[in-house]
DRENFI-592321 format. One record per residue (C-alpha): residue number from 1; residue in three letters; x, z, y. Coordinates in pm, 1 decimal. Layout:
# DRENFI-592321
ATOM	k	r	px	pz	py
ATOM	NUM	ALA	X	Z	Y .
...
***
This chain:
# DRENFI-592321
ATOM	k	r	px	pz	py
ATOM	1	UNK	0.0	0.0	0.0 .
ATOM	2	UNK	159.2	-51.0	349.3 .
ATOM	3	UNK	228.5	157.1	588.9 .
ATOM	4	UNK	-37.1	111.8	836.9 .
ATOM	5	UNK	-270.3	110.3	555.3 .
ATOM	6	UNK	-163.0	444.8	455.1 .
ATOM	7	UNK	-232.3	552.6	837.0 .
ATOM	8	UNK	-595.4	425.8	804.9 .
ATOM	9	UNK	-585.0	617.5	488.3 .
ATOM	10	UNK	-486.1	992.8	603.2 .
ATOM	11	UNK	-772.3	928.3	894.7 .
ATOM	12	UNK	-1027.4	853.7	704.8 .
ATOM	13	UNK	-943.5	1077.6	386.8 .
ATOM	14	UNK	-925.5	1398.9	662.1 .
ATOM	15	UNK	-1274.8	1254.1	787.4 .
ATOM	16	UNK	-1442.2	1266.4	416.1 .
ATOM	17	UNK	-1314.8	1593.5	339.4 .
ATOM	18	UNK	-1159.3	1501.3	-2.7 .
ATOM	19	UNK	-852.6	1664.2	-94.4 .
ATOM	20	UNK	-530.8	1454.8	-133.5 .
ATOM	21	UNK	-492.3	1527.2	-485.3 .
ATOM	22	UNK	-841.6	1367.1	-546.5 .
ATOM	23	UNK	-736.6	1025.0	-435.5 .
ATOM	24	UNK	-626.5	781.3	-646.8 .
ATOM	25	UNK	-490.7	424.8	-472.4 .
ATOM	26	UNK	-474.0	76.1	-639.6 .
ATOM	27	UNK	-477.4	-283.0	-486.4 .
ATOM	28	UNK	-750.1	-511.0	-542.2 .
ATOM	29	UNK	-794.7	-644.0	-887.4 .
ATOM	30	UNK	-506.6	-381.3	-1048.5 .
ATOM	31	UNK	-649.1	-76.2	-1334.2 .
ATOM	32	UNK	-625.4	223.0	-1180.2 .
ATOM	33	UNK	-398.1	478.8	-1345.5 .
ATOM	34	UNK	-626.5	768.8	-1348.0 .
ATOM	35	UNK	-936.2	832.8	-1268.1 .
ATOM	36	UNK	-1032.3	962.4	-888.0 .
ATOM	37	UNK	-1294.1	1156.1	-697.9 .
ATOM	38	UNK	-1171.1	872.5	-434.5 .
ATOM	39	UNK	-1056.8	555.6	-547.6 .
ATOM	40	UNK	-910.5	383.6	-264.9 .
ATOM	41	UNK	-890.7	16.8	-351.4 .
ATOM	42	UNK	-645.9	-155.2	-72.3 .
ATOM	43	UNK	-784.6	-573.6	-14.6 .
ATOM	44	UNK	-428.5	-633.9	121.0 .
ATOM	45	UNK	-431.3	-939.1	328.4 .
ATOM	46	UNK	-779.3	-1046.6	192.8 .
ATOM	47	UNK	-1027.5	-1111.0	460.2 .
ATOM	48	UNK	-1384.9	-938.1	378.7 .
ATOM	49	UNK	-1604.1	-1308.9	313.5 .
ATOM	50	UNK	-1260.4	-1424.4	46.1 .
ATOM	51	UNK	-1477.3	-1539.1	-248.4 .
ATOM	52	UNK	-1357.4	-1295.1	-574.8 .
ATOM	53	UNK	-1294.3	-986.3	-347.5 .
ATOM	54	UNK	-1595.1	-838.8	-474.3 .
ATOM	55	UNK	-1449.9	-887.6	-857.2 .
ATOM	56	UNK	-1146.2	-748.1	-719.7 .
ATOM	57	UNK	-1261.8	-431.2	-599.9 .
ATOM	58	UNK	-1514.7	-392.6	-913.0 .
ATOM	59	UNK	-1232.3	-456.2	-1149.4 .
ATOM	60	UNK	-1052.2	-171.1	-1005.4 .
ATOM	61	UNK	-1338.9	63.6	-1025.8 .
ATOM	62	UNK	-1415.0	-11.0	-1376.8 .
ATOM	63	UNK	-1230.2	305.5	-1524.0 .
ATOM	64	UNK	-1083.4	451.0	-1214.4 .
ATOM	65	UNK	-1386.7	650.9	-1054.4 .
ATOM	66	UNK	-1487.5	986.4	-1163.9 .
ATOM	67	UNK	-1888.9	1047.7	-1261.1 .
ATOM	68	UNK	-2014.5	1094.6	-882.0 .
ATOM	69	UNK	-1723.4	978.0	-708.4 .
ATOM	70	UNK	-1674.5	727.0	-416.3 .
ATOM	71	UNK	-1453.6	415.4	-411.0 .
ATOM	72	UNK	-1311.2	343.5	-68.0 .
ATOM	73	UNK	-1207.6	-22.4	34.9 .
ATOM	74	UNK	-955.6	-109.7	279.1 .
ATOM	75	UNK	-925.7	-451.2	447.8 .
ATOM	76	UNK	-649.6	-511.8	658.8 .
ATOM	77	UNK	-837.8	-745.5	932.7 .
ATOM	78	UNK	-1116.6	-709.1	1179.1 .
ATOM	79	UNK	-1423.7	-817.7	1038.4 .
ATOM	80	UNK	-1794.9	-858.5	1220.5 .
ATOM	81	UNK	-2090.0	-720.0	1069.3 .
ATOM	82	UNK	-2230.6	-1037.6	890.3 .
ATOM	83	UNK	-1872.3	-1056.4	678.2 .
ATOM	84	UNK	-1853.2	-716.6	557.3 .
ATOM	85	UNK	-2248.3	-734.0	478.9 .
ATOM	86	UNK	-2155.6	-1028.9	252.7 .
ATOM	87	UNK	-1874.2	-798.5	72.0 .
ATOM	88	UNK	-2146.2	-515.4	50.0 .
ATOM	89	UNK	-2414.1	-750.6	-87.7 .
ATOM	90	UNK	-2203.3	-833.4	-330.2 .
ATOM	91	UNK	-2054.4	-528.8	-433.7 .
ATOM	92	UNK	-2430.0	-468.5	-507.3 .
ATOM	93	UNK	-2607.1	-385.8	-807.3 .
ATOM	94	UNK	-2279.5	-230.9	-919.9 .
ATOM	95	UNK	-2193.2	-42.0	-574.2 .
ATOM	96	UNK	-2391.4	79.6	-295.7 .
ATOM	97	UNK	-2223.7	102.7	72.5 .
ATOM	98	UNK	-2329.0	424.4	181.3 .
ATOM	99	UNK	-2060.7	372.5	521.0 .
ATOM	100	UNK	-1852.9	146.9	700.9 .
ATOM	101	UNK	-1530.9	216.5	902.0 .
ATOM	102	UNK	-1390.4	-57.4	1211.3 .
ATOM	103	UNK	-1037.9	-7.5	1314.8 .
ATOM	104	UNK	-905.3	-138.0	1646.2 .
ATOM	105	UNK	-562.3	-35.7	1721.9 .
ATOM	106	UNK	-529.3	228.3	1984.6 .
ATOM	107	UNK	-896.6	266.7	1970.5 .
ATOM	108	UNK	-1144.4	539.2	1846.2 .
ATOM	109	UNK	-1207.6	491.1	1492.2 .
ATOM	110	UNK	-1572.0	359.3	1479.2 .
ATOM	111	UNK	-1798.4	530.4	1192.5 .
ATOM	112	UNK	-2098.9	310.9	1059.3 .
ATOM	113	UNK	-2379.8	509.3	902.0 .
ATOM	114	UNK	-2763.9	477.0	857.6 .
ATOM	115	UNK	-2844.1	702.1	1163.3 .
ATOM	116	UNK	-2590.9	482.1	1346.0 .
ATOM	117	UNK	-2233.9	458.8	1422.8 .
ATOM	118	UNK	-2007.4	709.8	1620.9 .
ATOM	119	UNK	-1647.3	719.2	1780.4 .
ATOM	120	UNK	-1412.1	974.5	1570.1 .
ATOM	121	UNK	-1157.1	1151.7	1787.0 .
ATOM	122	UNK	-853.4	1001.3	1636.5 .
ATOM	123	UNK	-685.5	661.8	1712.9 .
ATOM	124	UNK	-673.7	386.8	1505.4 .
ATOM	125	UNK	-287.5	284.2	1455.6 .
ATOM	126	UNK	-360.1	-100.6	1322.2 .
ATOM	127	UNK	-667.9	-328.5	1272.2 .
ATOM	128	UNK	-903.2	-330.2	952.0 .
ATOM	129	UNK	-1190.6	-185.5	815.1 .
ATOM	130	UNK	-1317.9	20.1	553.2 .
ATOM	131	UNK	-1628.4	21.1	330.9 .
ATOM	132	UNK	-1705.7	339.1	176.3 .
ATOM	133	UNK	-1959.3	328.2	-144.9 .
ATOM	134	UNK	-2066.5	496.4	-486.9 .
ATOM	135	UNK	-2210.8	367.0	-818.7 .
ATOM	136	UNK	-2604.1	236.6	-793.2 .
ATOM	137	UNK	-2678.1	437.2	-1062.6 .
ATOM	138	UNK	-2522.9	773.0	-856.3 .
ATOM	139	UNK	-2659.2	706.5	-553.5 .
ATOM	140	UNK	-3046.0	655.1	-731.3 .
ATOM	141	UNK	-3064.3	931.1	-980.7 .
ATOM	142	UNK	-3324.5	1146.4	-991.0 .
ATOM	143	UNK	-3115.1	1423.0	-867.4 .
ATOM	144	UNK	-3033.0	1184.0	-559.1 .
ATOM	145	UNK	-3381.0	1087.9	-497.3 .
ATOM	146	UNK	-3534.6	1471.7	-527.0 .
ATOM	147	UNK	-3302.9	1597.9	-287.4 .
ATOM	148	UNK	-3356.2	1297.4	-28.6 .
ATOM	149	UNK	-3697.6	1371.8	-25.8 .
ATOM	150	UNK	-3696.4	1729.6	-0.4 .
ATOM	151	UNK	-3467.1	1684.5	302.4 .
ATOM	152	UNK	-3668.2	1450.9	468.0 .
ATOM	153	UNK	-4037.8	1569.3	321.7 .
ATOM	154	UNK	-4202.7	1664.7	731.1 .
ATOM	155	UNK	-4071.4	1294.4	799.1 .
ATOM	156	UNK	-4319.0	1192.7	516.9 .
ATOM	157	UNK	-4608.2	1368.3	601.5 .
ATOM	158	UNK	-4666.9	1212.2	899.9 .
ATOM	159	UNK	-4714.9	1366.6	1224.9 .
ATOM	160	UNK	-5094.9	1382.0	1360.8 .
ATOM	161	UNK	-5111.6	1264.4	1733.2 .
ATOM	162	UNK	-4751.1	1110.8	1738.3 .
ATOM	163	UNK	-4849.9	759.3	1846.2 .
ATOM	164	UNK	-4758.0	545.4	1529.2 .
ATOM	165	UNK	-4986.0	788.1	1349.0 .
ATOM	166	UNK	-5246.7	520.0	1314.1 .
ATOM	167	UNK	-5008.0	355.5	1151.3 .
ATOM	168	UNK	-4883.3	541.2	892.7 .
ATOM	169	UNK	-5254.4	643.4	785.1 .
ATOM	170	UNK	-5385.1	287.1	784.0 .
ATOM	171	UNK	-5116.5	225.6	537.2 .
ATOM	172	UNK	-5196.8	481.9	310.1 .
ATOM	173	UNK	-5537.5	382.6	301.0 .
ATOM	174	UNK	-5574.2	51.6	225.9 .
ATOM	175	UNK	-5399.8	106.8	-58.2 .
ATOM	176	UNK	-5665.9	335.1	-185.9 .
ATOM	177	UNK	-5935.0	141.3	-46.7 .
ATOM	178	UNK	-5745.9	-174.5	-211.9 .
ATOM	179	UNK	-5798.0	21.6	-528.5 .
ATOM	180	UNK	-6158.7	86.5	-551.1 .
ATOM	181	UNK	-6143.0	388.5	-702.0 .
ATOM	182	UNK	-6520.3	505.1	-816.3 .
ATOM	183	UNK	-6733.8	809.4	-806.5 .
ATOM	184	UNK	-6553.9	1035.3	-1059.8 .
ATOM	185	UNK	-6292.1	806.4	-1205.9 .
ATOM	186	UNK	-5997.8	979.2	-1337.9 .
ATOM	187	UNK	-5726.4	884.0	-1080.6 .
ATOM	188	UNK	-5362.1	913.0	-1062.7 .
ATOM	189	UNK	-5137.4	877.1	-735.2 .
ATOM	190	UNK	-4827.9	835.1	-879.1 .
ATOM	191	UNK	-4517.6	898.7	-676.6 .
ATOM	192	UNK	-4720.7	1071.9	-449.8 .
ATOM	193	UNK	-4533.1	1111.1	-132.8 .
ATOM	194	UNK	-4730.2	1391.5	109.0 .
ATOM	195	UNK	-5081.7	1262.0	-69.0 .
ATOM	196	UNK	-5230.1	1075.8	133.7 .
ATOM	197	UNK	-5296.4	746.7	-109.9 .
ATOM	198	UNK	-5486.8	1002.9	-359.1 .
ATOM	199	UNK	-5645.1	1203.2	-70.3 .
ATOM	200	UNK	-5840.4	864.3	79.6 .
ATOM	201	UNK	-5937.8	830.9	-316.4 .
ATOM	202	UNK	-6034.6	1163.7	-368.5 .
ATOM	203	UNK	-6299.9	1123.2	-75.3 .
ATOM	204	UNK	-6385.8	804.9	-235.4 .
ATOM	205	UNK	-6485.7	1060.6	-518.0 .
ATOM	206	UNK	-6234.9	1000.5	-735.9 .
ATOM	207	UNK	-6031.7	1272.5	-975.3 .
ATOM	208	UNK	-5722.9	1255.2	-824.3 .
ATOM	209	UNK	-5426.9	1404.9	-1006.0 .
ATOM	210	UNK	-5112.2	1362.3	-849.3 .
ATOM	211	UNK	-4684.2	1365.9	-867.1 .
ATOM	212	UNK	-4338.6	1373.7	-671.5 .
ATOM	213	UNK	-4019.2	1426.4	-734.0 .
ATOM	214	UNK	-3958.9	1643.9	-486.1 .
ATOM	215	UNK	-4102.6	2007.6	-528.1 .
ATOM	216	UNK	-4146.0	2003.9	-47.3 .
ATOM	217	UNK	-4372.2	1698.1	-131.4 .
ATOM	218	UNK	-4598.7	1835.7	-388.3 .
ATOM	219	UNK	-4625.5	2132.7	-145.5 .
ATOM	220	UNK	-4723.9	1924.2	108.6 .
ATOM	221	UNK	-4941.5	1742.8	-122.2 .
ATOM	222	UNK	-5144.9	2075.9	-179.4 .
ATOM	223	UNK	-5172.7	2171.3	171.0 .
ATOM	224	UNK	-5287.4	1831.2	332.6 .
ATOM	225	UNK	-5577.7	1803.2	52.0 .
ATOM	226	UNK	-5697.3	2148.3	129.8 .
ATOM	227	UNK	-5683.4	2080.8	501.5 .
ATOM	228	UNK	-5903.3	1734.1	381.5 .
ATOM	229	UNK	-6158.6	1946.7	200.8 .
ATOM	230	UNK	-6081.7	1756.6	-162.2 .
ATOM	231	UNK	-5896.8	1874.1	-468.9 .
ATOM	232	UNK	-5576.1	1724.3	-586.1 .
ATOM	233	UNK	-5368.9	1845.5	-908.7 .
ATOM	234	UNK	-5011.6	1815.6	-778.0 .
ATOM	235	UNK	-4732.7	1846.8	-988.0 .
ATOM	236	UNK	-4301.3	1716.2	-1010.5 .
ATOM	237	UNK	-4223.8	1441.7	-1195.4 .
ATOM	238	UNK	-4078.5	1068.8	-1192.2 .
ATOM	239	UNK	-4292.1	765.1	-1316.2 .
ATOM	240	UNK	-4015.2	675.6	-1542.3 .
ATOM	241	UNK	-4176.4	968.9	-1725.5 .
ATOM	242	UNK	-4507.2	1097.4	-1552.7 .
ATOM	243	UNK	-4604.3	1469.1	-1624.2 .
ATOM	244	UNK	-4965.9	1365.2	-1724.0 .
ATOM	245	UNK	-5031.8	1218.9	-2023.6 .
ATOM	246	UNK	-5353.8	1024.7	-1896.5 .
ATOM	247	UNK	-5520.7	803.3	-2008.8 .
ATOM	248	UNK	-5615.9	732.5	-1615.7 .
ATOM	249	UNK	-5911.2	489.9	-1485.2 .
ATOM	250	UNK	-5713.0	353.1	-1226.8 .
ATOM	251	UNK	-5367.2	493.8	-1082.5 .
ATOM	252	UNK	-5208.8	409.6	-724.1 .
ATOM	253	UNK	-4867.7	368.3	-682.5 .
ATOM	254	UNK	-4736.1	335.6	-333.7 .
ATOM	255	UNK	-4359.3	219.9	-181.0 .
ATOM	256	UNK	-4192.5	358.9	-539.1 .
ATOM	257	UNK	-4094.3	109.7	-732.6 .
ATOM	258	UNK	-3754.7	32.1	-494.8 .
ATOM	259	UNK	-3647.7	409.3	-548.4 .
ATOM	260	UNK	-3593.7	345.9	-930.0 .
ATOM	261	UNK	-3262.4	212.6	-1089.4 .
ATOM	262	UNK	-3459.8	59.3	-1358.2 .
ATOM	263	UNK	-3726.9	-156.1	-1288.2 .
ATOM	264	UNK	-3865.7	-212.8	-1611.1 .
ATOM	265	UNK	-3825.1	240.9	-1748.3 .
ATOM	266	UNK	-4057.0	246.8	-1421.7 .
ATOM	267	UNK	-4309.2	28.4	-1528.4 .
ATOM	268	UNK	-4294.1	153.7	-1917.9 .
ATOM	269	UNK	-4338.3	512.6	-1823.1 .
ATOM	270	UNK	-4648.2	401.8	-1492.8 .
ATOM	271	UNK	-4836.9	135.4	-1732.9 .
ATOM	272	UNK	-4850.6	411.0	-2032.7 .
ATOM	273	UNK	-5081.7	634.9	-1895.5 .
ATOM	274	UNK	-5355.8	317.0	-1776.7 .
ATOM	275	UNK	-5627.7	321.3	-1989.0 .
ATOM	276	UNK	-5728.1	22.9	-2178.7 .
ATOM	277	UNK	-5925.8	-163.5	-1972.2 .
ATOM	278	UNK	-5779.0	71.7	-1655.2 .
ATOM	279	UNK	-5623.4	-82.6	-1310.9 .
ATOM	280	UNK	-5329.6	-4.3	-1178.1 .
ATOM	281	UNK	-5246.0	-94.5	-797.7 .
ATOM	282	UNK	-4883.9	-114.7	-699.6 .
ATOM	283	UNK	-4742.8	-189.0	-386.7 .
ATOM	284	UNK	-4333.9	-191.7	-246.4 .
ATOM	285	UNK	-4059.2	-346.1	24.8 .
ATOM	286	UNK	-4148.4	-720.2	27.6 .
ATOM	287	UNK	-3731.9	-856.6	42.8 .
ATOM	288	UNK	-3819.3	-1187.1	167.9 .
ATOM	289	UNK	-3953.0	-1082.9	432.3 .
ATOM	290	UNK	-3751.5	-1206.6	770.9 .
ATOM	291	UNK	-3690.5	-863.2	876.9 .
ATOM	292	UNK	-3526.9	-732.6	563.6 .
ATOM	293	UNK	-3414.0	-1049.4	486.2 .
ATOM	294	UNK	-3184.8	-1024.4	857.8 .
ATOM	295	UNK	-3112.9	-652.1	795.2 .
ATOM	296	UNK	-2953.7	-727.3	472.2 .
ATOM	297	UNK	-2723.0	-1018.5	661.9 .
ATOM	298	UNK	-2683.0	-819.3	1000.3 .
ATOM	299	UNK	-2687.6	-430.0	932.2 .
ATOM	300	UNK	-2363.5	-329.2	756.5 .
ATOM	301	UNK	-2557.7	28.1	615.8 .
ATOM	302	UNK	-2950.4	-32.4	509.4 .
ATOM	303	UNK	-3107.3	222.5	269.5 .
ATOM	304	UNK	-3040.7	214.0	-89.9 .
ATOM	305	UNK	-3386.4	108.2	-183.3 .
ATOM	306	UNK	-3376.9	-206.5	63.1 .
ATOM	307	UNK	-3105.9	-311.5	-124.5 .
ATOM	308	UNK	-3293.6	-272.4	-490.4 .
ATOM	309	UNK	-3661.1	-395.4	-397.7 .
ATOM	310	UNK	-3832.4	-600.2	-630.9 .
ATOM	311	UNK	-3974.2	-966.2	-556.2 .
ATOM	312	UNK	-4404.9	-941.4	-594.3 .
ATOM	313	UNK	-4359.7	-1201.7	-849.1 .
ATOM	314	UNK	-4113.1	-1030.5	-1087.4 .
ATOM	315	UNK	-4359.4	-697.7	-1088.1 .
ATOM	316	UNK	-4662.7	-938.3	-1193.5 .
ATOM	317	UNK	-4403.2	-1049.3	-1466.4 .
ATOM	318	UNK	-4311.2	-711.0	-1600.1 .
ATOM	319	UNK	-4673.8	-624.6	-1544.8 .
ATOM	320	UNK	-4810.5	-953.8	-1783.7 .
ATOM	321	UNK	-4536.6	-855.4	-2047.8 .
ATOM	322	UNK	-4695.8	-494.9	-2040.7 .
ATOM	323	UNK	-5104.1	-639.9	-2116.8 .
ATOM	324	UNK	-5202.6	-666.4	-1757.1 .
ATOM	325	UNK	-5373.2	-957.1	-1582.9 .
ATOM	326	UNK	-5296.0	-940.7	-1223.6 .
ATOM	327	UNK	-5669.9	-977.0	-1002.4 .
ATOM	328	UNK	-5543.0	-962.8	-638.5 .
ATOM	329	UNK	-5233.8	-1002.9	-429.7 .
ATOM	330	UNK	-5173.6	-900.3	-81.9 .
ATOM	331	UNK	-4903.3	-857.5	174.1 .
ATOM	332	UNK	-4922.6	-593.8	447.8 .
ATOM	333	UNK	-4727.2	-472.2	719.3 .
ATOM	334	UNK	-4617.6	-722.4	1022.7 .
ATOM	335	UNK	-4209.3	-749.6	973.6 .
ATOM	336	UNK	-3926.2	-702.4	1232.0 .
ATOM	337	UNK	-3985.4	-641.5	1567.5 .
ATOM	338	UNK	-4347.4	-475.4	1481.7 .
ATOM	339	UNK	-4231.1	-186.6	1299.1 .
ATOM	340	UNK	-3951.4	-95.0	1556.5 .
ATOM	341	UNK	-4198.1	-145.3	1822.8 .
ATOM	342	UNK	-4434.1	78.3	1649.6 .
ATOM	343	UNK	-4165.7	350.2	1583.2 .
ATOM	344	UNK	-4050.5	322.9	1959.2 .
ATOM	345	UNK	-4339.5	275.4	2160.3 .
ATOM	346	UNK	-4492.1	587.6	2322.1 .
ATOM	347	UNK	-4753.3	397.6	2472.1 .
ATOM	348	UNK	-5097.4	421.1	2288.9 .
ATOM	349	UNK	-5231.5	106.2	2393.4 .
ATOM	350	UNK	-4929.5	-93.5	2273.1 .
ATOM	351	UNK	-4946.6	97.8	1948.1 .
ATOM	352	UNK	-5325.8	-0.7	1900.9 .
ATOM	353	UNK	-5251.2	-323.4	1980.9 .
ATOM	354	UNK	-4969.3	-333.8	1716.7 .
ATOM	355	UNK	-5196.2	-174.6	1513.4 .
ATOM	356	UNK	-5501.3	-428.6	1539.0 .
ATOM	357	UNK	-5198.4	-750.9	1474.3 .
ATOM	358	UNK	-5168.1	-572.4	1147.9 .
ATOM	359	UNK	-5505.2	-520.2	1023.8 .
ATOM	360	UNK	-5575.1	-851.3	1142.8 .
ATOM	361	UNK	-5276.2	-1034.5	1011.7 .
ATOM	362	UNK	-5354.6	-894.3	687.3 .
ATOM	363	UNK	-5682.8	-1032.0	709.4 .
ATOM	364	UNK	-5574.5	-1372.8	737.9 .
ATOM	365	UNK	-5303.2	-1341.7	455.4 .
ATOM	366	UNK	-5592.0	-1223.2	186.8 .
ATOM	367	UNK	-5819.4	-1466.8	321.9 .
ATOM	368	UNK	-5556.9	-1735.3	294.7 .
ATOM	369	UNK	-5470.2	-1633.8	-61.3 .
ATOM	370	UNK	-5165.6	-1443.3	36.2 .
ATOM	371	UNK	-4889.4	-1691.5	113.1 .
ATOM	372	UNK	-4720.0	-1538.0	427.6 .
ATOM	373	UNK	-4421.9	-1408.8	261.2 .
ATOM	374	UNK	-4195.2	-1418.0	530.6 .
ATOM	375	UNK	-4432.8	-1239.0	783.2 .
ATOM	376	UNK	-4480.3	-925.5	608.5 .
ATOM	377	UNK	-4279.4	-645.3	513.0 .
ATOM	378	UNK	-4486.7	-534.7	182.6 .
ATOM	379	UNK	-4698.2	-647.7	-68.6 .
ATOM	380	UNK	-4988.4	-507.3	-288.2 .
ATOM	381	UNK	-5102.5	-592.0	-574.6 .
ATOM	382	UNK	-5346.0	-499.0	-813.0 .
ATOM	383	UNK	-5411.9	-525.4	-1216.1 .
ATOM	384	UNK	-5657.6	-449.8	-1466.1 .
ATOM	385	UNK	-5471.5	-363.4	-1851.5 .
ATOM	386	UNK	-5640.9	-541.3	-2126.3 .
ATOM	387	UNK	-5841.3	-381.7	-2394.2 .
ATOM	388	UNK	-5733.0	-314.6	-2701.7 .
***
């Protein structure tokens, strides 16, 4: 490694708090010789867009990062957002960028992160950058995704009287209402969030059972169906493996799906508890979509679960293979710049205006059969199970 790639590295080491006798260094492409809470895995003169650096730095992981650790990878040049989101994209499924470093010489070291970037204290002593990431599989276990959501379980719940409140409830809704749950049908809102989905079905009269993985959630669950004046049986649990046996009449499953390493475990464990004959309405991140679609080419750091969503069409697949006949499609949820006017604006005319281009925009998507992939951020879906 050079020298001014070993500055880089004592910077950003003392910024991640790992202890030097935790790193282990390799170039790009070479076995590491042991196995590292850090692997640092130097590109060398490699530029971030060189076709086989991905390989490279996946070749070098392969056996050199311990179970949880973090593989660091240093480039020796300046490189703009859309080139280091083409390394990240395809470091993916394999490795997830969790944060990006820029180096300037003589400048403030520039930290990328999903809340946004910031200026560290120390000077950078040569040009490069630095991409930071961990193992798919680490960064969406269940231990992962319990703990994100217990952190961030008020953010969830929704705030009544902050102005993109109408928002966030009309979303929850129409997935229920989408659903058609019946007078006394055995319901199950399935990765349940704060409850809302199986609250709007529980005053639909449904029997609305419902789980989270996070323990804050179900809590919250509890609470916002007694404020709501229905009953909901809340419990923890993933849908890889729900903690009711069923059989259910119809269960809702809202924005989940992406959150899972394993697509098809999901759909095994949600699809086993459907009755014969029962529906099941599923609805997730629409990645075609132009917003996500320029996020993933522009935005060095997007969630985890942007970076795993599922095409519409490959859910109806797994969903067919499983004995279900899909019966409506639907795509929701105006894309990029509605949702970060919505999450900006203060103004509650501009947010029912925003508002009414979504309901209405949705209107014409269903009513056009649901073609406007690009426009929309989500989609819906719903499916009936075949008898036996």
């Amino acid at each position: 490694m050079s020298a001014s790639a070993e500055a880089w590295l004592s910077e950003l080491v003392r910024d991640l708090g790992v202890g030097s006798d935790r790193v282990v260094e390799v170039a790009a492409g070479a076995a590491a010789p042991t196995r590292g809470a850090l692997l640092v895995v130097d590109a060398g003169d490699r530029h971030a867009s060189d076709a086989g650096l991905a390989s490279a730095v996946l070749e070098s992981a392969r056996g050199g990062l311990s179970p949880e650790g973090h593989v660091l990878v240093l480039g020796h040049h300046i490189e703009d957002a859309p080139q280091l989101c083409a390394l990240r994209n395809a470091l993916w499924p394999h490795l997830h960028v969790v944060r990006a470093y820029r180096m300037k010489r003589g400048e403030p070291v520039q930290r990328i992160e999903l809340g946004g970037s910031t200026r560290l204290p120390h000077l950078a002593t040569a040009d490069g950058f630095a991409l930071l990431a961990l193992e798919r599989l680490v960064a969406m276990s269940p231990a992962t995704t319990a703990q994100k959501f217990d952190k961030n379980a008020a953010g969830w719940n929704g705030v009544p009287g902050a102005p993109d409140y109408g928002h966030f409830r009309w979303m929850r809704k129409l997935l229920a209402v989408l659903g058609r749950p019946r007078p006394g049908e055995v319901t199950l809102d399935a990765g349940s969030g704060a409850g809302w989905v199986g609250i709007e079905a529980a005053k639909m009269g449904a029997v609305v059972s419902s789980f989270d993985p996070s323990p804050e959630m179900v809590k919250f669950v509890l609470s916002n169906a007694a404020s709501e004046g229905v009953k909901v049986n809340g419990r923890v649990g993933f849908c890889e493996k729900p903690p009711f046996d069923g059989p259910f009449d119809l269960v809702l499953n809202s924005g989940v799906i992406s959150f899972s390493p394993d697509a098809d475990v999901f759909l095994d464990g949600l699809c086993g508890v459907v009755k014969p004959g029962g529906r099941i309405v599923i609805g997730d991140l629409n990645p075609r979509s132009r917003g996500m679609t320029r996020r993933r080419t522009q935005k060095v750091i997007v969630p985890v679960r942007e970076m795993n969503a599922s095409l519409r069409e490959d859910v109806e697949r797994g969903l067919a293979r499983r004995g279900f006949r899909v019966e409506w499609r639907r795509f929701y949820q105006l894309t990029s710049p509605v949702p970060e006017l919505i999450h900006r604006s203060k103004s509650r005319w501009v947010q029912g205006l925003l508002l009414l281009a979504n309901r209405s925009t949705f209107g014409i998507d269903a009513a056009l059969g649901s073609p406007l992939s690009g426009v929309f951020d989500s989609w819906i879906l719903g499916a009936t199970k075949n008898p036996r």
